[in-house]
py3Dmol code that shows the C-alpha trace and the ligand (Angstrom):
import py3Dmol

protein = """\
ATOM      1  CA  UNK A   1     -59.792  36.913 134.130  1.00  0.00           C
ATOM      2  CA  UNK A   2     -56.893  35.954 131.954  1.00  0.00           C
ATOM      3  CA  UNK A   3     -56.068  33.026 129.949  1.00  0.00           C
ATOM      4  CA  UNK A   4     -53.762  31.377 127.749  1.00  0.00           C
ATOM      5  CA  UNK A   5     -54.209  28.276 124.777  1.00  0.00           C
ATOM      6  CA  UNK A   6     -52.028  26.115 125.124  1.00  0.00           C
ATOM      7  CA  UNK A   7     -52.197  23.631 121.984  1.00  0.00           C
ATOM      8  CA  UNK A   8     -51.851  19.861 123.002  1.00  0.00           C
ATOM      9  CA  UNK A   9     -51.525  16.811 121.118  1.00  0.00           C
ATOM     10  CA  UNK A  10     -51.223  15.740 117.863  1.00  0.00           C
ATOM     11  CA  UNK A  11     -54.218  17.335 117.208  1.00  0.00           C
ATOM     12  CA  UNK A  12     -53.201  20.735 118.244  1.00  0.00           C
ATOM     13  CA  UNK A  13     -56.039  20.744 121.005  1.00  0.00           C
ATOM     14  CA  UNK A  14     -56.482  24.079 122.117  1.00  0.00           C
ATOM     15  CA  UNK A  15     -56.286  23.236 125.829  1.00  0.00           C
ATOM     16  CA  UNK A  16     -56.993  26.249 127.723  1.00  0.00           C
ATOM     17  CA  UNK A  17     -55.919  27.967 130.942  1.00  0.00           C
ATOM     18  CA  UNK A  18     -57.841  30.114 132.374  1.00  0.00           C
ATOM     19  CA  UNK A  19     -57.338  32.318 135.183  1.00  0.00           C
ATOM     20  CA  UNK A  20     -58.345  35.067 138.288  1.00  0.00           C
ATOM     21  CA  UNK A  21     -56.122  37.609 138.151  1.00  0.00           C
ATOM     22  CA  UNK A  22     -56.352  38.189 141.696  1.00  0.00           C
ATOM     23  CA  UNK A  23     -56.428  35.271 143.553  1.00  0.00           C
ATOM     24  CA  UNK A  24     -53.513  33.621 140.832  1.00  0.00           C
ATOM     25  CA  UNK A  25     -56.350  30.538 141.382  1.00  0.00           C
ATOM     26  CA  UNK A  26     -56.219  28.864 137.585  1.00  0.00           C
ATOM     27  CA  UNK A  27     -58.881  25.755 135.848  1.00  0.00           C
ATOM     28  CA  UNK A  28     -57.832  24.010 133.031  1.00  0.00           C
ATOM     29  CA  UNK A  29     -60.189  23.689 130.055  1.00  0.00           C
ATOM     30  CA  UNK A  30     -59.699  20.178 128.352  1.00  0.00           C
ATOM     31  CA  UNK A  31     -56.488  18.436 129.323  1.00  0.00           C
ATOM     32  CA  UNK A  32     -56.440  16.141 126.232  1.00  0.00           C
ATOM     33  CA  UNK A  33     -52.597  15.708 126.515  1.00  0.00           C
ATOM     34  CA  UNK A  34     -48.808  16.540 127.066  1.00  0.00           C
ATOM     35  CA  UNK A  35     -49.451  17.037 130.887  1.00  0.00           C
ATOM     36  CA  UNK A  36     -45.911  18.092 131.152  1.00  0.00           C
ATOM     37  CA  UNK A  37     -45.993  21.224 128.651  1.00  0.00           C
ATOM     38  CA  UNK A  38     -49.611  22.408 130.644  1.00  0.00           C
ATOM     39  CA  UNK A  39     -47.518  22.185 134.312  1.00  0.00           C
ATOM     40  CA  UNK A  40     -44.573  23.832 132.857  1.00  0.00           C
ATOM     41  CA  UNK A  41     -46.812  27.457 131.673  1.00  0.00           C
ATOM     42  CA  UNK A  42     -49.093  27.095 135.546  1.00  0.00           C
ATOM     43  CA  UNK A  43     -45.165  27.350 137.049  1.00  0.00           C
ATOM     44  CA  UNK A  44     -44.480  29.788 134.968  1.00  0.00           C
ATOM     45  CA  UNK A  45     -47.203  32.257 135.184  1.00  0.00           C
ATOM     46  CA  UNK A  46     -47.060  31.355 139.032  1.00  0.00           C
ATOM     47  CA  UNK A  47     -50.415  29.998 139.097  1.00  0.00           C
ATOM     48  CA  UNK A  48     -52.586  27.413 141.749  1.00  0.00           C
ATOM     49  CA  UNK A  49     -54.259  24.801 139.194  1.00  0.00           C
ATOM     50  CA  UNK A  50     -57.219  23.912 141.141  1.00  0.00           C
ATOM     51  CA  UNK A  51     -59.242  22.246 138.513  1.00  0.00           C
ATOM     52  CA  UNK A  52     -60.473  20.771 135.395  1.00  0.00           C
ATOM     53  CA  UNK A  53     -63.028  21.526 133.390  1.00  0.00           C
ATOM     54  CA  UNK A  54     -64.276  19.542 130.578  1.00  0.00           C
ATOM     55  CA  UNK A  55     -66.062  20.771 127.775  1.00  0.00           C
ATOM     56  CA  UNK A  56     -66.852  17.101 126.220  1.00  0.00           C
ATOM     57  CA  UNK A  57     -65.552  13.496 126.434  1.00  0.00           C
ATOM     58  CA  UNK A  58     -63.314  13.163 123.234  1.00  0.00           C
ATOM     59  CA  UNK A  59     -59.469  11.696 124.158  1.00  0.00           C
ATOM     60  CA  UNK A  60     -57.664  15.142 122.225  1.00  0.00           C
ATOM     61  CA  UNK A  61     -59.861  16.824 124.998  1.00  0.00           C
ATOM     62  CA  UNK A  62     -60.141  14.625 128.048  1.00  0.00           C
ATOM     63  CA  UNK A  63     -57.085  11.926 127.653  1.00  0.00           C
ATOM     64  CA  UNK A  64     -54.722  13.596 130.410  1.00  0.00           C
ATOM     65  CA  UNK A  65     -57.585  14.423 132.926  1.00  0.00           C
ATOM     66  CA  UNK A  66     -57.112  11.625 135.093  1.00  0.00           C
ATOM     67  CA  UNK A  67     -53.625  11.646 135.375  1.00  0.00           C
ATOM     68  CA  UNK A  68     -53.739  15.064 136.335  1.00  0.00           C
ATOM     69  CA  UNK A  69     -56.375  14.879 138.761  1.00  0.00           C
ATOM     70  CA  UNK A  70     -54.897  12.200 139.961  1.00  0.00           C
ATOM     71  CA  UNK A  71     -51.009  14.115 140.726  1.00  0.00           C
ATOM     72  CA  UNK A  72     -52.770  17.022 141.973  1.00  0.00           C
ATOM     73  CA  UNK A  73     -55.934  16.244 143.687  1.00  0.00           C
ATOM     74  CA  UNK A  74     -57.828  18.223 141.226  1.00  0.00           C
ATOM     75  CA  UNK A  75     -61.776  17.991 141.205  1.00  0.00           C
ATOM     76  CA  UNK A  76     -62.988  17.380 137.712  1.00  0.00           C
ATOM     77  CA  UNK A  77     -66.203  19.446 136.794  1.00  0.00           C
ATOM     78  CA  UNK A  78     -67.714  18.755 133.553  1.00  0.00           C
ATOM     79  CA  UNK A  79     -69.011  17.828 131.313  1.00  0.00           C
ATOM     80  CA  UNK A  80     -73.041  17.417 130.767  1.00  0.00           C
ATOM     81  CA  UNK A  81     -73.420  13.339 131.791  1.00  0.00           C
ATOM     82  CA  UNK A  82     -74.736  12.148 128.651  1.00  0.00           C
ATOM     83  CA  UNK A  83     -71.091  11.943 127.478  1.00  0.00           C
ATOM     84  CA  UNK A  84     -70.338   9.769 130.199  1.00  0.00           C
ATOM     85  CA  UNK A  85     -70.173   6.513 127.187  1.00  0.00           C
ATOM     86  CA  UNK A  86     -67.594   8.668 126.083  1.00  0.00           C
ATOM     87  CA  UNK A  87     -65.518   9.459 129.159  1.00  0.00           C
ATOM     88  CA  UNK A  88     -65.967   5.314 129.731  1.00  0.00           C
ATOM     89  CA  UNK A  89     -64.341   4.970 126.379  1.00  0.00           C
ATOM     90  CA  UNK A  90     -61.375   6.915 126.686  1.00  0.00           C
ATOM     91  CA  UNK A  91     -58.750   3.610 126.848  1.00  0.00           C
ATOM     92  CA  UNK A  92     -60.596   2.530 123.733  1.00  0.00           C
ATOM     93  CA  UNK A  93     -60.272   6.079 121.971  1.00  0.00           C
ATOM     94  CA  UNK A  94     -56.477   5.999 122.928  1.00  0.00           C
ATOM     95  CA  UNK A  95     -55.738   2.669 121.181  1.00  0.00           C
ATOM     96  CA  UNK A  96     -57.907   4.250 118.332  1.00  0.00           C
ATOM     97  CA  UNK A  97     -56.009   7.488 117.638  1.00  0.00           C
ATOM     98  CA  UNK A  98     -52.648   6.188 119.109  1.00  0.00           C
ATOM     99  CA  UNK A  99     -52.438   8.249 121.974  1.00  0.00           C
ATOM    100  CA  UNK A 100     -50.649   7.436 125.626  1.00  0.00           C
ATOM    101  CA  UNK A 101     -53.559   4.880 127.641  1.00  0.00           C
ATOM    102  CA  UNK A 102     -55.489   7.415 129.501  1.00  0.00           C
ATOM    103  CA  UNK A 103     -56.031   7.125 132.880  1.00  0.00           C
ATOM    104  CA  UNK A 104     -59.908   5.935 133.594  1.00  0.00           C
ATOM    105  CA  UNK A 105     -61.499   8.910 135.971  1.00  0.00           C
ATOM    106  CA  UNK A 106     -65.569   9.796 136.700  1.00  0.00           C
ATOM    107  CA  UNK A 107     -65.938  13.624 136.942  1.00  0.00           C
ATOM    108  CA  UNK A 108     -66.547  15.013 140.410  1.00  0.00           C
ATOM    109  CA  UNK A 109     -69.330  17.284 139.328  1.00  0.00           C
ATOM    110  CA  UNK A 110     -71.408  16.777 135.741  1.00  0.00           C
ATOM    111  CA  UNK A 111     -72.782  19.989 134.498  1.00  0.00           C
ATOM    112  CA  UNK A 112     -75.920  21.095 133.376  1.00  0.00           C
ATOM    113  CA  UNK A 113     -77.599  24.098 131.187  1.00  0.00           C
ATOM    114  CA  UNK A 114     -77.532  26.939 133.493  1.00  0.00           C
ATOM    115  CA  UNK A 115     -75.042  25.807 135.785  1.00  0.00           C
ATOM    116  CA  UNK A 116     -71.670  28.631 136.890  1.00  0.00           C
ATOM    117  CA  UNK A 117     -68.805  27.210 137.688  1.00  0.00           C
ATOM    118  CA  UNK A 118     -66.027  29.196 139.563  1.00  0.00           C
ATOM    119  CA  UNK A 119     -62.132  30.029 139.380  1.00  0.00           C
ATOM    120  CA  UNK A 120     -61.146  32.589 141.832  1.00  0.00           C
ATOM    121  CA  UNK A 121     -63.333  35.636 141.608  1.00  0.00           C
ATOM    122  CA  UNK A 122     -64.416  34.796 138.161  1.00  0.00           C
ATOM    123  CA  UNK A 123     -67.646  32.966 137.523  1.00  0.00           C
ATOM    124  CA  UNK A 124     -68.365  31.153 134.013  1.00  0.00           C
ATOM    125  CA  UNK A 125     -72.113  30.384 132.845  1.00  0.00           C
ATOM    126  CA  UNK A 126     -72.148  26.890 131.689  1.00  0.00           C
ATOM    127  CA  UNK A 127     -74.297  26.101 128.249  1.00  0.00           C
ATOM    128  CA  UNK A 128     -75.396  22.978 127.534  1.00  0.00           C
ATOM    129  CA  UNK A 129     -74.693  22.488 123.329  1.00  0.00           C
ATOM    130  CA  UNK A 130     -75.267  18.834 121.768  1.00  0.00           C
ATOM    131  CA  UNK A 131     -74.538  18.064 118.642  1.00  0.00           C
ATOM    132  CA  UNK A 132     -71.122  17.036 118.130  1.00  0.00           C
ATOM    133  CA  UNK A 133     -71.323  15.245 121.256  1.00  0.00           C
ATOM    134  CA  UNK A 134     -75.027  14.879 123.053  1.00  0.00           C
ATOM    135  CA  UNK A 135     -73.109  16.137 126.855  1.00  0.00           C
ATOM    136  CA  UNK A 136     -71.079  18.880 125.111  1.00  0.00           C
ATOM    137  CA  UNK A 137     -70.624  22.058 127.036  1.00  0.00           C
ATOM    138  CA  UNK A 138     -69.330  25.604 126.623  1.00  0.00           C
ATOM    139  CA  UNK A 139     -67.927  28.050 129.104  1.00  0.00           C
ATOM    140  CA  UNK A 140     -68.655  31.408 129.137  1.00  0.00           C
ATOM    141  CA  UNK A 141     -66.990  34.519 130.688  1.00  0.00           C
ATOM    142  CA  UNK A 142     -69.265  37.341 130.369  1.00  0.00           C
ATOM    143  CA  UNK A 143     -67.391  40.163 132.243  1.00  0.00           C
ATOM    144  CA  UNK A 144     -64.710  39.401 129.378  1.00  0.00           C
ATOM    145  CA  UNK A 145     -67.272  38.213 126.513  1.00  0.00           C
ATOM    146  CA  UNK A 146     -65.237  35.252 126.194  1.00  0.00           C
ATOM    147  CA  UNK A 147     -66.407  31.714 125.025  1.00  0.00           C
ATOM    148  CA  UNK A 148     -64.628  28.275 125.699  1.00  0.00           C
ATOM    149  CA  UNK A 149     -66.785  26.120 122.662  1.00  0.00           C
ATOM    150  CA  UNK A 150     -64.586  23.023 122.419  1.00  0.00           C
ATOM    151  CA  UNK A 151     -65.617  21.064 119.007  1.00  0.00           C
ATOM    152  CA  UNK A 152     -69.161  22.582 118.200  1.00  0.00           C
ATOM    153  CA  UNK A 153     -67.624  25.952 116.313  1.00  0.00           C
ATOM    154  CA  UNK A 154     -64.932  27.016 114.416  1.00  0.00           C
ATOM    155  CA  UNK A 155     -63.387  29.499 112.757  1.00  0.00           C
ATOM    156  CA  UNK A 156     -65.042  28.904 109.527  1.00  0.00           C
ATOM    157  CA  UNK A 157     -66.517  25.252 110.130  1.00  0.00           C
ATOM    158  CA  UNK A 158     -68.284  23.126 112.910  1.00  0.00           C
ATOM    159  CA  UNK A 159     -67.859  20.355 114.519  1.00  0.00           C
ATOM    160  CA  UNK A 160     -68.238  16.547 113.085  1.00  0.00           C
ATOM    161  CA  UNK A 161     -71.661  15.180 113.484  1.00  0.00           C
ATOM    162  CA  UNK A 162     -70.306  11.746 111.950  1.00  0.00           C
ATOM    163  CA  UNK A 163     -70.023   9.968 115.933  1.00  0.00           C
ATOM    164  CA  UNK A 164     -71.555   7.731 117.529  1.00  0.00           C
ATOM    165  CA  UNK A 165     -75.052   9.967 119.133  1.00  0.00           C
ATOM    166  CA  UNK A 166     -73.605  13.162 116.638  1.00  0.00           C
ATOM    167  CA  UNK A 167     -76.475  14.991 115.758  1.00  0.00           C
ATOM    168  CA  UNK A 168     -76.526  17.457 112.879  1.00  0.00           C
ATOM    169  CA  UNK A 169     -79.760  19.459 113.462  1.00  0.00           C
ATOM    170  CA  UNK A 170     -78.892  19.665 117.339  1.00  0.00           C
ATOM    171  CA  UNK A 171     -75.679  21.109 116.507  1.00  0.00           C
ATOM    172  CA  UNK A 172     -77.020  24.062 114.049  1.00  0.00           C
ATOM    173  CA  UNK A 173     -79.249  24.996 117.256  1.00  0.00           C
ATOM    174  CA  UNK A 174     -77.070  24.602 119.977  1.00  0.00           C
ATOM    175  CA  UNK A 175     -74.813  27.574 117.603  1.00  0.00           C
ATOM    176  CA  UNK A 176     -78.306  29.264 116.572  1.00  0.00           C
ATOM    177  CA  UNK A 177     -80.157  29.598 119.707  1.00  0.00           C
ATOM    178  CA  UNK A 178     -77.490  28.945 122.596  1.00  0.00           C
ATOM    179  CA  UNK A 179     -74.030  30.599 121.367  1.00  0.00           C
ATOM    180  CA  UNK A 180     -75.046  33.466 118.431  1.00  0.00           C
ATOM    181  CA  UNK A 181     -77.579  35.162 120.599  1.00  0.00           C
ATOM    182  CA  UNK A 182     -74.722  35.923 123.237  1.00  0.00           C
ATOM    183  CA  UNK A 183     -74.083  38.569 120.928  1.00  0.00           C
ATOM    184  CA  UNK A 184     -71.954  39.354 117.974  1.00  0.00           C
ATOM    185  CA  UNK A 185     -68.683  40.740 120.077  1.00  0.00           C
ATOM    186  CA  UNK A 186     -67.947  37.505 121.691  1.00  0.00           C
ATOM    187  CA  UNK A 187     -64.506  35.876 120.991  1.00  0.00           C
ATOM    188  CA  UNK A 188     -64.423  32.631 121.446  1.00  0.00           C
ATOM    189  CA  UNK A 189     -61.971  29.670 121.418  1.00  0.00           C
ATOM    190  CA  UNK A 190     -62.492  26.646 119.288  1.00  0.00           C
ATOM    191  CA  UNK A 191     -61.465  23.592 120.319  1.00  0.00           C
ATOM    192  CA  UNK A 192     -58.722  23.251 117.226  1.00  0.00           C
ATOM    193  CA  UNK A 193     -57.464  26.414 114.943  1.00  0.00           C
ATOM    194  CA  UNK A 194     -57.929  30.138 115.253  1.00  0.00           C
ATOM    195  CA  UNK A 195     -59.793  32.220 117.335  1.00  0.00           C
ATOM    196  CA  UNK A 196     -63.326  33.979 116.112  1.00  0.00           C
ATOM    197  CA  UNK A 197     -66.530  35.890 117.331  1.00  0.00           C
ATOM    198  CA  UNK A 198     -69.731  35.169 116.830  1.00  0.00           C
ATOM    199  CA  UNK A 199     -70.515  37.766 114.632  1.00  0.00           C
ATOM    200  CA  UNK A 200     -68.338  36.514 111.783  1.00  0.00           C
ATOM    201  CA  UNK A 201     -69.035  33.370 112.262  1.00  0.00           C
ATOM    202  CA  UNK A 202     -72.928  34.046 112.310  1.00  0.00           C
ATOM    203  CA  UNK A 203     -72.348  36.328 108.751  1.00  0.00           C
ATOM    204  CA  UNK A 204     -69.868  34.231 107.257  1.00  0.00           C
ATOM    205  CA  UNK A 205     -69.816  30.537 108.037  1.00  0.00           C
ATOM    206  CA  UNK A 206     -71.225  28.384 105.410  1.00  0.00           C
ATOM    207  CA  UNK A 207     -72.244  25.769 107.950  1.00  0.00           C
ATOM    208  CA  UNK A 208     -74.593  27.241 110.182  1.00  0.00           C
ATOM    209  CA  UNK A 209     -74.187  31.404 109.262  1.00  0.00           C
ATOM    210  CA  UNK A 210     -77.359  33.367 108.312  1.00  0.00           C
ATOM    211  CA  UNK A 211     -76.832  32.942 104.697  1.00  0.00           C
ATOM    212  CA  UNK A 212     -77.373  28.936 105.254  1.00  0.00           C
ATOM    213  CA  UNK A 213     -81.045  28.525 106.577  1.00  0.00           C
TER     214      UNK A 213
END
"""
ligand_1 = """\
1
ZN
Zn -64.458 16.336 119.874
"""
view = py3Dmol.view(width=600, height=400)
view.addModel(protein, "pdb")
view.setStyle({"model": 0}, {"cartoon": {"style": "trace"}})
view.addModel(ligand_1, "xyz")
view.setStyle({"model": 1}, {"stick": {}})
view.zoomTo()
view.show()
């Protein structure tokens, strides 16, 4: 498995492709934006984009997923359903934060705790993690020890618990007892800024680290 952040947006998104090595067969994580600047690195690292994946419903995450599906024919998998208020809000959440209209879609496939989804060879385990949003989801690579997390953690902070259905306390355990006990050596990608593991964040983050109880 390979992949490569691509940053998207005026929010710096860290959209995310991610792909098998073998079979060149690539899914993009969280198509928030600049469509054009995605397509450009798949033709360039020679890959087949054969999906999306959503980690959760917010427009610098999802606003370019139906337009892309759309142009390629690309199943959309993701995220849990209980962000699909969110997903039906995107040409509201456009207008909000001044970005291009996004093109309404419904996902092909919602995804539950538990679930894999595919790429190629390479399977990811799918964790269900409310809080920031109540259908947020995280991909997980084990073979690599590699985390997709989207807007619940970040290097040094977590996600905003301030929207509509946010929920603080759901948050704190979705990191506590969903993403920490995947061990301390997994890296993960946040869904804005630098990339982590869990074991710093779980020593060192004032938010939701051991030191905080
Ligand atoms: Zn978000």
């Amino acid at each position: 498995m390979e992949y490569e952040i691509i940053p998207v947006t005026g929010f710096q998104q860290n959209c995310t492709l991610v792909w098998c090595s073998k079979t060149k067969e690539a899914a993009v994580i969280d198509p928030g934006g600049d469509q054009d600047k995605i397509l450009a690195r798949v033709d360039a690292l020679q890959l087949a984009l054969t999906q999306i994946w959503l980690t959760h419903g917010h427009i610098d995450h999802a606003g370019a997923t139906g337009d892309l599906a759309e142009k390629l024919n690309l199943p959309i998998i993701g995220p849990q359903k209980n962000d699909a208020f969110w997903i039906e809000a995107l040409a509201q959440q456009s207008q909000m934060f001044g970005f291009p209209a996004a093109k309404p879609f419904t996902p092909s496939r919602w995804l539950e705790d538990g679930d894999t989804v595919q790429v190629g060879e390479q399977v990811f385990q799918v964790l269900h993690c409310p809080g920031h949003t109540p259908g947020h989801v995280v991909f997980y690579h084990a073979d690599t020890q590699l985390a997709q997390v989207g807007d619940v953690l970040f290097q040094g902070s977590i996600g905003r618990t301030d929207f509509p259905q946010g929920n603080h306390d759901d948050l704190i355990r979705s990191i506590r007892e969903k993403l920490f006990p995947l061990g301390d050596d997994v890296r993960f990608i946040p869904g804005h800024g630098a990339m982590s593991n869990f074991g710093r964040e779980r020593t060192s983050n004032p938010f939701c680290g051991d030191a905080r109880s």
